[in-house]
C-alpha angles and dihedrals in degrees: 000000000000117000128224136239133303099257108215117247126195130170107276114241116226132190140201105262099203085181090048089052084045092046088045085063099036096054096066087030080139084068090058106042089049089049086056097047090052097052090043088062095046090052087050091050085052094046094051094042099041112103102241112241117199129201121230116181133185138164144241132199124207120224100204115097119229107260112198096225117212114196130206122276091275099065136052130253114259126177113238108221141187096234087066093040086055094047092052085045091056107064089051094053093050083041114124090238089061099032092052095045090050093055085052089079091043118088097239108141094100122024117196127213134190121204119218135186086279117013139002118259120224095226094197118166096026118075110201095195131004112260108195113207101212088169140005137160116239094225114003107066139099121282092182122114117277101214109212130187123173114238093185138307107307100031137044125177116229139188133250099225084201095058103041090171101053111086125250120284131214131232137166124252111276097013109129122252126208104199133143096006102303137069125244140145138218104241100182133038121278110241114231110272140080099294129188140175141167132191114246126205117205094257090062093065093056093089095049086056096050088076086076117124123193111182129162106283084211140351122277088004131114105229123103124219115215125199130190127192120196144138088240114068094192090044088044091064092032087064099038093046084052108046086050094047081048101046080047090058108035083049081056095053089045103058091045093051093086085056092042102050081048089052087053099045086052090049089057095047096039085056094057092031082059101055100040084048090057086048098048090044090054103049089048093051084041091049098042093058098048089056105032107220113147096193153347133243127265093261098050086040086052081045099049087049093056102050091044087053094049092050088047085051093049094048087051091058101046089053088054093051093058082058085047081053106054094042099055076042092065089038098062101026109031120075086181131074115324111215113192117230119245089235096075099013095106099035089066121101122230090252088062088030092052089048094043076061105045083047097058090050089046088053090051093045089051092060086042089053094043092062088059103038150034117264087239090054118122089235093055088041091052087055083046098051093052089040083066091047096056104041083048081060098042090049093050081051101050085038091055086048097043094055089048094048090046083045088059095050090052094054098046089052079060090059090042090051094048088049093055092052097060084047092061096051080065112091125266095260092050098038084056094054097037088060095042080049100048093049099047082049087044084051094045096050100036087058094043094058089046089048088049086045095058102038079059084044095055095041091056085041089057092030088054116098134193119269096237137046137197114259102171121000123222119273122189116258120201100193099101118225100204107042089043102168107203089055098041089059099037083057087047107055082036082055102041084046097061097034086062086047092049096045084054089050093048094052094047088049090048094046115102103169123098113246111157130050087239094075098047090051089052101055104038133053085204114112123254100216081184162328121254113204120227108276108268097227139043113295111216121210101270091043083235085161092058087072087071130051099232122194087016083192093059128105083239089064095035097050086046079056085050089063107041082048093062090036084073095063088054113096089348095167089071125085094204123033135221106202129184126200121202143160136182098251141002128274093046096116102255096135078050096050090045092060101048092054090049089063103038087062097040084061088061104051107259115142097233130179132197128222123191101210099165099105095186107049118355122156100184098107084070089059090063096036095249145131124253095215089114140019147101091350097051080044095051094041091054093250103119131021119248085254090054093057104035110108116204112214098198100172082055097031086233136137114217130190110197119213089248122205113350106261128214097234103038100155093044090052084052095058096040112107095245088075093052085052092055101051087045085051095047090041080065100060102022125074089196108029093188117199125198109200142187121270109272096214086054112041130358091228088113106053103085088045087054091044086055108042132090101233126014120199121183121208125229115186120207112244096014111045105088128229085255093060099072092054077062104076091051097052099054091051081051104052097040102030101254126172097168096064105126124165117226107197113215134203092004110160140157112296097133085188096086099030115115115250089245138072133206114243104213099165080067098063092261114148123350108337101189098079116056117193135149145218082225079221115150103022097102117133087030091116101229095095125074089201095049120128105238106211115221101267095054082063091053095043089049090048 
């Protein structure tokens, strides 16, 4: 048989379709609208199950000014700021010592709770009943929740939080209750409601004020900014309010400890300076009287002076050597904040003074640098490092000092020793009253300068002030930080947005079925000579309403006429026309499309005849109401004459040949040469010889019929064919030398879901140019359709 022409193919040319993306998404816009409902009530379920946290914030200012500290040669300069002054700070003011002092004034031992429909509810500060404590240990008892419920108004049941499972017990107002390991009693009626407490030790508090944040209100200012998260607003200010109050308080005690510990150490002196004075003062009196002597002369009295002074020098410096002392002490033990006694504070020069300083800072970098690294960590070893410098310096310092002090005290025992030698050339009656004199003056004088030492002592010690002062107390705020509404619900419609985009993108990934003309185009050379829409009515199982061409003015029917048209251009050469129609598998359509065909071109006039060539299940007998007991096999197999087969559709004007009895050998009856003779029969008499064949990816029944026919076209259903079914095409034309391959796309209709996000621009010379056909998407409305889908404002236009 002759074969026809070459049919020109050319790469296809495809697009970005911005609408089509747009029309992907907007065709399952119910997705996404459900996707965001759900997550809307999720977010409202959050929102109503969230404990609420609230923000409290006050501020702090430091009293200290901001020395600029100039160390020794040996050491490098080094700013001293108030940043690193407020970090330091920080970790004093959230110590235990401050935090537990500050729950003290907070009325803490008994916390009450009220349980609503969703959460339970902190009452503090309210108390709803008086609760007495009569005995409690301070340790060992229950901090579980004691569940109460008023009965009337003289009993209430209440629950053992050690025994969850027990019931609730009653008991009358006032009666004492021994529970938990304590004993209490309900002094006031329980209001109605589901009522809680539990009793609360100190300790318990410590992780609520942890959540405690002190940052730098500015920079290069003084001022420190707290912060105080809690479920509780007005807690939350209470605490705060009380751990500031506290760390003003603790930094008070602080700076007045050096004056105090001085205070002390004079106390103790003064005690034993006391007694040894009234000793002294009584042997002299006594001595005086036995031997009668009233006074000395003015040498002995200049004597006595001196050596009184002397004794009132060397007690100075000793005191001052027990300064010497502590400090070397804090230098070599503490790893915290070195204060500097009053004894020897204004005897240090500004190099010891300047280091004192740089030590302290280092001290307060080193804990910085420990909360963001390892002890063992270069940077903490560098602080470390120049921790050991600084307190080399300060000890070479205190150790310079100390020697010259010690220095000082030699050389007033000196004095002391040449004065006791004058006292010794004075006779025995007089020595003796000259030494009982000299030590009741030593012992005057000695207490009087205590006595002038701590009165300076206690005045420093009431002229000192803390280091910090309030600037803005703490107030409760009710707007909740963490379930936060407006944001709950913003996250979840952005959420649910992208959850029903995404679910559109999963079942187009997942899809691999072929449901637009553009992919096809994409992934095959072979021609599309058209596009035939999805059948406007219901298809029963033998596809008897294919016969007839229903709703002739529908885009069904029009896009049916698309392809009979093209059809023309195939093999058009020939004046009649062998045409087979394949598909991969079965179930595409291709004895559907077959048929329609059949009668398009029977409405024209064409003398057309169908052939049933699928041997081993074909149903098109039931399309012409016939019986299988006979056709092209009995024909084939030399059972039946060609006359004895042929079926006259008089109603279509269309010759039909049914696939007769199922023979045992179908594909080997296809390739006899009896076959070849009946198609070249039937070419004679027919103007269309339409052969419906078996699927190729199932069976190879249909390959010597292809190899023989005029014009093959090969059937892709939307929503069934495959993505490997459009390579197909080509591949045959490849393998057995075909030029007369085209691909006729069935049931295609407007599901955008599954349409690629490109389109082929034909009117540019992209793809094969010589067949036009079109998906007859997008014209409705147009008015030329009986089955389009008029869009509102066309009613309204119409009315």
């Amino acid at each position: 048989m002759e074969k026809a022409e070459d049919l020109e193919v050319k790469a296809v040319s495809q697009q970005i379709d911005f609408y089509k993306i747009f029309r992907v998404f907007w065709s399952r816009w119910y997705w996404i609208a459900g996707c965001i409902a759900i997550a809307i009530v999720v977010a409202k379920i959050k929102v109503l199950y969230t404990q609420p946290i609230y923000q409290t914030g006050a501020s702090l200012k430091l009293q200290d000014s901001n020395p600029s500290v100039s160390t020794n040669n040996q050491m490098p300069t080094q700013v001293y700021n108030y940043t690193d002054k407020i970090q330091a700070e920080s970790f004093v003011i959230r110590s235990n010592d401050v935090v537990l002092n500050a729950i003290a004034h907070l009325d803490y031992k008994i916390s009450y709770y009220l349980k609503g429909r969703i959460r339970t509810t902190e009452l503090y500060p309210n108390i709803p009943f008086q609760i007495e404590i009569i005995q409690q240990d301070s340790v060992n008892f229950s901090r579980g929740l004691y569940n109460i419920e008023a009965i009337d108004n003289k009993s209430f049941s209440i629950s053992d939080p050690n025994n969850e499972k027990a019931k609730q017990t009653v008991h009358r107002y006032g009666e004492v209750l021994n529970m938990g390991n304590m004993q209490f009693r309900i002094k006031s009626i329980v209001p109605k409601g589901d009522y809680s407490f539990k009793f609360n030790t100190k300790e318990d508090f410590i992780g609520r004020a942890m959540g405690l944040s002190v940052a730098e209100a500015a920079r290069f200012t003084n001022v420190m900014s707290l912060s105080l998260t809690d479920g509780n607003p007005v807690f939350a200010a209470d605490m705060l309010n009380a751990i500031m109050k506290e760390y003003v308080r603790y930094d008070l005690i602080q700076r007045q400890r050096s004056a105090k510990q001085t205070v002390q150490f004079i106390d103790t002196q003064l005690g034993f300076i006391n007694t040894e004075a009234g000793k002294s003062g009584n042997t002299l009196a006594n001595y005086k009287t036995k031997n009668k002597m009233v006074d000395l002369g003015s040498a002995t009295t200049t004597t006595i002076g001196k050596l009184s002074d002397f004794e009132k020098q060397k007690t100075e410096l000793n005191i001052k050597q027990l300064a010497i002392k502590q400090l070397e002490d804090q230098v070599n033990n503490n790893r915290s904040k070195i204060e500097i006694g009053l004894d020897i504070e204004g005897d240090l020069n500004s190099g010891l003074g300047a280091l004192v300083t740089q030590l302290n800072t280092l001290l307060a970098n080193r804990i910085l640098k420990l909360n963001q690294f390892n002890a063992d960590s270069q940077p903490v070893k560098q602080i470390d490092q120049q921790i050991a410098n600084v307190k080399a310096s300060i000890r070479s310092n205190v150790q310079a000092m100390r020697r010259n002090n010690e220095q000082t005290i030699r050389y007033i025992d000196s004095q002391i020793s040449g004065v006791n030698q004058n006292i010794s050339t004075i006779p025995a009656k007089e020595q003796n009253f000259v030494k009982l004199s000299t030590n009741f003056e030593v012992n005057n004088k000695v207490r009087s300068y205590l006595s002038e030492k701590k009165l300076e002592a206690e005045m420093n010690a009431a002229a000192t002030v803390s280091g910090a002062a309030i600037v803005n107390l703490a107030y409760p705020s009710y707007y909740s930080i963490s379930a936060n509404s407006n944001k709950v619900y913003t996250v979840a419609i952005l959420f649910g947005l992208g959850a029903g985009m995404g679910l559109i993108l999963l079942v187009r990934f997942l899809n691999p079925y072929i449901y637009d003309k553009e992919t096809v185009e994409g992934l095959t050379n072979t021609p599309i000579i058209g596009v035939i829409r999805k059948f406007p009515d219901y298809i029963d199982q033998d596809n008897r309403q294919a016969l007839s061409i229903a709703k002739p003015k529908s885009v069904f029917a029009e896009s049916v006429r698309s392809v009979r048209t093209n059809l023309s251009f195939l093999a058009s050469h020939k004046k009649s026309k062998v045409i087979c129609i394949t598909s991969e598998i079965s179930g595409e359509g291709k004895s559907f499309v077959t048929v329609n065909l059949a009668g398009t071109l029977a409405l024209i006039e064409k003398k057309v005849i169908l052939i049933a060539a699928d041997l081993r299940k074909s149903r098109l007998h039931k399309v012409f109401g016939s019986d299988n007991r006979r056709g092209l096999s009995s024909v084939l197999s030399g059972q039946h004459k060609l006359e004895d087969v042929l079926i006259h559709d008089e109603v279509h004007h269309i010759d039909f040949i049914p696939s007769g009895p199922v023979p045992p050998n179908p594909s080997e009856l296809l390739h006899t040469a009896a076959m070849r003779d009946l198609l070249k029969t039937l070419e004679k008499e027919y103007d269309y010889v339409l052969v419906d064949t078996a699927p190729v990816g199932l069976v190879s029944d249909a390959i010597p019929l292809i190899r023989n026919s005029d014009v093959n076209l090969f059937v892709i259903r939307s929503g069934v064919s495959q993505t490997r079914a459009a390579a197909i095409p080509e591949r045959l034309s490849r393998e057995y030398g075909l030029s007369n391959m085209a691909i006729v796309l069935n049931a295609f209709g407007d599901d955008a879901l599954y349409s690629n996000y490109y389109t082929t621009d034909y009117s540019r010379g992209g793809g094969n140019s010589t067949y036009y056909y079109s998906d007859y998407s997008g014209y409705s409305g147009s008015g030329y359709y009986d089955d389009e889908n008029r869009k509102w404002w066309m009613f309204w236009k119409k009315k």
